[in-house]
C-alpha positions in Angstrom: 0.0 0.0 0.0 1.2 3.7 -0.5 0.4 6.3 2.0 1.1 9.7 2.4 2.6 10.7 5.3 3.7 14.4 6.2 3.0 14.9 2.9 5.4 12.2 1.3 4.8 8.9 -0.3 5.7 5.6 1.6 5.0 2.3 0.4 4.7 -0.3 2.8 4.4 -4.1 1.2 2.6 -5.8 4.1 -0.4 -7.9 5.0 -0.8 -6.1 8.8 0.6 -2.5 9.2 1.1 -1.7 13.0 0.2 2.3 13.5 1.6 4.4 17.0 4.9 5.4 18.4 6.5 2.4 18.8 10.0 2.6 17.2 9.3 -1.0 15.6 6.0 -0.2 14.3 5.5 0.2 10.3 4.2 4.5 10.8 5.8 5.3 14.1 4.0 8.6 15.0 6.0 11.2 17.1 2.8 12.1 19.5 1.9 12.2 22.7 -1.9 11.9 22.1 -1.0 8.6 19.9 -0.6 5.3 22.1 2.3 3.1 21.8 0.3 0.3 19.5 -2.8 2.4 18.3 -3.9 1.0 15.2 -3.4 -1.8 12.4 -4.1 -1.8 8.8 -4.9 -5.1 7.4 -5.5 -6.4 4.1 -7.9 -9.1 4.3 -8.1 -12.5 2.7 -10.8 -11.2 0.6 -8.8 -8.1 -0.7 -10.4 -5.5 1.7 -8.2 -3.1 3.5 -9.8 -2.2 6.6 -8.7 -0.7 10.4 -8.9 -1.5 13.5 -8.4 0.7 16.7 -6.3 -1.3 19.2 -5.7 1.2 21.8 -8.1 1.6 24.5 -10.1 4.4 24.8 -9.7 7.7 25.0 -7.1 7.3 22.0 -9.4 7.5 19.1 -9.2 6.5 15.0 -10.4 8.9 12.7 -11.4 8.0 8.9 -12.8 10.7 6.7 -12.8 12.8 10.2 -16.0 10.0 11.5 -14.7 8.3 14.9 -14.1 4.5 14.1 -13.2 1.3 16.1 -12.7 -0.5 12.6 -13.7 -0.1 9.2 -13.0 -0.5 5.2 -10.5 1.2 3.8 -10.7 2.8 0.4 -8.3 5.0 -2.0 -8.0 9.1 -0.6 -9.3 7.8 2.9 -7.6 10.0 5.5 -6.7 8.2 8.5 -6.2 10.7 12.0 -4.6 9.4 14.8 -3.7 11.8 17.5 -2.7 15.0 15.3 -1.5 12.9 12.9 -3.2 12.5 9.5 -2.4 9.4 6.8 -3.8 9.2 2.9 -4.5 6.1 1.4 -3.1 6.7 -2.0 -3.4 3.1 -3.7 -3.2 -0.7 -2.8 -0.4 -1.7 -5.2 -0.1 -4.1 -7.6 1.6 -6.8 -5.9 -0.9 -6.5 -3.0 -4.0 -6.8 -5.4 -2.4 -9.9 -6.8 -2.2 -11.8 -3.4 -5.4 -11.3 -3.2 
C-alpha cells in the first residue's frame, strides 16, 4: 500500500501494518496523544483493506474525520490518529495480486 505521510509517499508491502509510536511499528507517530500500539491496517483474505483501533479508549481512530473502532478502507481515505493525519493513496499491484 502507499500512504502519504507528512506529505510524502511511503509504500509499505505488508499484509498487517502496525500504526503508534512504537519505534518498531510500520508508521511510528511522534505524538503524545497517539498510544504506543494504536492502530493496524490489514489487508484481508478477501482483498479488503480495513482498520482496527487497538488502543483503548480515549485514543481514538479517525477515517474521513468520522470516529471508528474499525472499518474498510478505500483509496483518498484520510486516516487521523492523534494530530496525525495518513492518505491512502493506492493498494499496489503486488498487494492486489495476493489477493
Amino acid at each position: 500500500m502507499i500512504f502519504l505521510i507528512g506529505g510524502k509517499p511511503v509504500r509499505i508491502d505488508k499484509t498487517t501494518i502496525e500504526i503508534g509510536r512504537d519505534s518498531h511499528g510500520d508508521i511510528v507517530l511522534d505524538d503524545p496523544s497517539v498510544a504506543l500500539h494504536h492502530a493496524v491496517i490489514v489487508l484481508e483474505p478477501n482483498g479488503t483493506v480495513t482498520i482496527y483501533r487497538i488502543s483503548p479508549r480515549p485514543s481514538m481512530v479517525y477515517v474521513n474525520e468520522d470516529p471508528v473502532d474499525h472499518t474498510s478502507l478505500l483509496t483518498g481515505d484520510r486516516i487521523t490518529v492523534g494530530q496525525s493525519t495518513i492518505c491512502l493513496q493506492e493498494i499496489t499491484s503486488s498487494q492486489a495480486g495476493n489477493r
